[in-house]
C-alpha positions in Angstrom: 0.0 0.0 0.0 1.6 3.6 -0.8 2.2 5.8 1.9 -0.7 8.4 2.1 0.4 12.0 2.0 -0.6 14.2 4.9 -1.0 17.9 4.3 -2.9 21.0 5.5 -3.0 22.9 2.5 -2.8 22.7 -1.0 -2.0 25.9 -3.3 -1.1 26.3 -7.0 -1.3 29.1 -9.5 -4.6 30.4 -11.6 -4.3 30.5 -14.9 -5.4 34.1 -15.4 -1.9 34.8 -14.4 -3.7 38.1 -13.0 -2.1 39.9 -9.3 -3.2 41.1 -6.4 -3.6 44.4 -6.3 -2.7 44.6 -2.3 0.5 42.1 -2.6 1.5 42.6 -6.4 1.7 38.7 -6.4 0.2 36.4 -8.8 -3.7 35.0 -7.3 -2.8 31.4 -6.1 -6.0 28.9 -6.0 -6.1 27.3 -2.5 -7.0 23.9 -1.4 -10.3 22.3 -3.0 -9.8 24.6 -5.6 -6.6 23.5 -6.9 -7.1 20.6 -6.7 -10.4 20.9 -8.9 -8.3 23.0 -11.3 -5.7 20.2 -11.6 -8.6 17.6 -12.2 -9.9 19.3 -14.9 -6.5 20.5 -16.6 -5.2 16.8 -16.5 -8.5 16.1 -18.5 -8.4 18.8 -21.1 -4.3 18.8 -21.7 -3.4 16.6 -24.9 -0.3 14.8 -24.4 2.8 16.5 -25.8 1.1 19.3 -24.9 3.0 19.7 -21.6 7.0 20.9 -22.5 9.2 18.2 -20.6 6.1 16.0 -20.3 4.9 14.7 -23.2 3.0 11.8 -21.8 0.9 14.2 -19.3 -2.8 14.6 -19.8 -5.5 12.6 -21.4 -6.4 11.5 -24.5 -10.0 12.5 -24.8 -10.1 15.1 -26.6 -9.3 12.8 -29.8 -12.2 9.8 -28.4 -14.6 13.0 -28.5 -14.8 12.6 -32.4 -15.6 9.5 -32.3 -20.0 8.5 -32.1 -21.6 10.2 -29.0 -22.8 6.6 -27.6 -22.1 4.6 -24.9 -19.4 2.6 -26.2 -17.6 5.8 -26.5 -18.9 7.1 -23.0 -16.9 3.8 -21.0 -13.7 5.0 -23.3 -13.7 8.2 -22.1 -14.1 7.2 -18.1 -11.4 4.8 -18.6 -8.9 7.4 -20.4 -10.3 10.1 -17.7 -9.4 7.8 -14.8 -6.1 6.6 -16.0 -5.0 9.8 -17.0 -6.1 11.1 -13.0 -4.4 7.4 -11.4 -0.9 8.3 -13.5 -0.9 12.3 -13.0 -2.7 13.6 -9.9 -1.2 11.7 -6.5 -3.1 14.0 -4.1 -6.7 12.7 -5.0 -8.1 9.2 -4.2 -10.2 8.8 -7.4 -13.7 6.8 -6.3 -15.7 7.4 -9.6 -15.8 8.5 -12.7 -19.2 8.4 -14.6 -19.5 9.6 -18.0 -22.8 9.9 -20.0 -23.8 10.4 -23.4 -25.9 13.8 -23.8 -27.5 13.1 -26.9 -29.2 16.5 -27.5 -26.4 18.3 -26.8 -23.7 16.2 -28.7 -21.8 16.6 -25.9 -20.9 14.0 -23.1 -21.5 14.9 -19.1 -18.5 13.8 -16.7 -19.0 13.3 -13.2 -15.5 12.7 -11.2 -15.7 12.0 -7.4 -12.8 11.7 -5.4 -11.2 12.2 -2.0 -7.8 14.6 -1.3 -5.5 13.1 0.3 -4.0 14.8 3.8 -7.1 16.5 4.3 -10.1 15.7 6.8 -12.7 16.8 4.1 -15.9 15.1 2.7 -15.5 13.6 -1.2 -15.1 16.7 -3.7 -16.9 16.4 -7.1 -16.1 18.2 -10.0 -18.9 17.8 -13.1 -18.6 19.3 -16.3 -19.5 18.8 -19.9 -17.3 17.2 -23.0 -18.1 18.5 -26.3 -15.5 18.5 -29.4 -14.0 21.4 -30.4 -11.0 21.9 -33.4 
């Protein structure tokens, strides 16, 4: 069994690269929130995007093209919790459900998971999968 992290906080950059006007310092996202952030940019990075990386992210961006259906739906959970098992070590992943929106064209992805080091209930992060070129 790996060793489980212990922590109090968590803390990584926003990507509006904007400051604080009070500290001239760039806005940091803090604990659930980065960790939501991280979620979701592990998802939506295509690898070789990442310079020095070029196995990090996920490939479903590419499975999006393929039919909205189920058979595609079970690709994308797999790829999504792979891609989270290999690249995100401070979440416990619990479940990843992923269903076809028909109407939409589009898929909805709900990811549940625990952070690790902190004495908080399951997070959930839920958002939509559509392609885009």
């Amino acid at each position: 069994m790996p060793a489980q992290r212990v922590s109090k906080s968590f803390k990584d950059l926003s990507m509006s690269f904007k400051f604080n006007p009070l500290s001239g310092d760039l806005i940091t996202l803090k604990n659930e929130n980065a960790i939501a952030r991280a979620v979701r940019n592990i998802v939506s990075t295509t690898p070789g995007e990442k310079l020095f990386d070029p196995d990090f992210g996920s490939s479903v961006g590419e499975i999006l093209f393929e039919n909205v259906d189920d058979i595609t739906a079970v690709s994308i959970r797999d790829e999504i919790r792979s891609s989270l098992t290999n690249y995100e070590p401070r979440v416990e992943l619990i479940d990843v459900e992923v269903e076809p929106n028909f109407d939409e064209n589009q898929f909805d992805v709900l990811i549940t998971y625990r952070i690790i080091g902190v004495d908080i209930p399951p997070s959930q992060l839920d958002f939509a999968l559509l392609p885009s070129r």
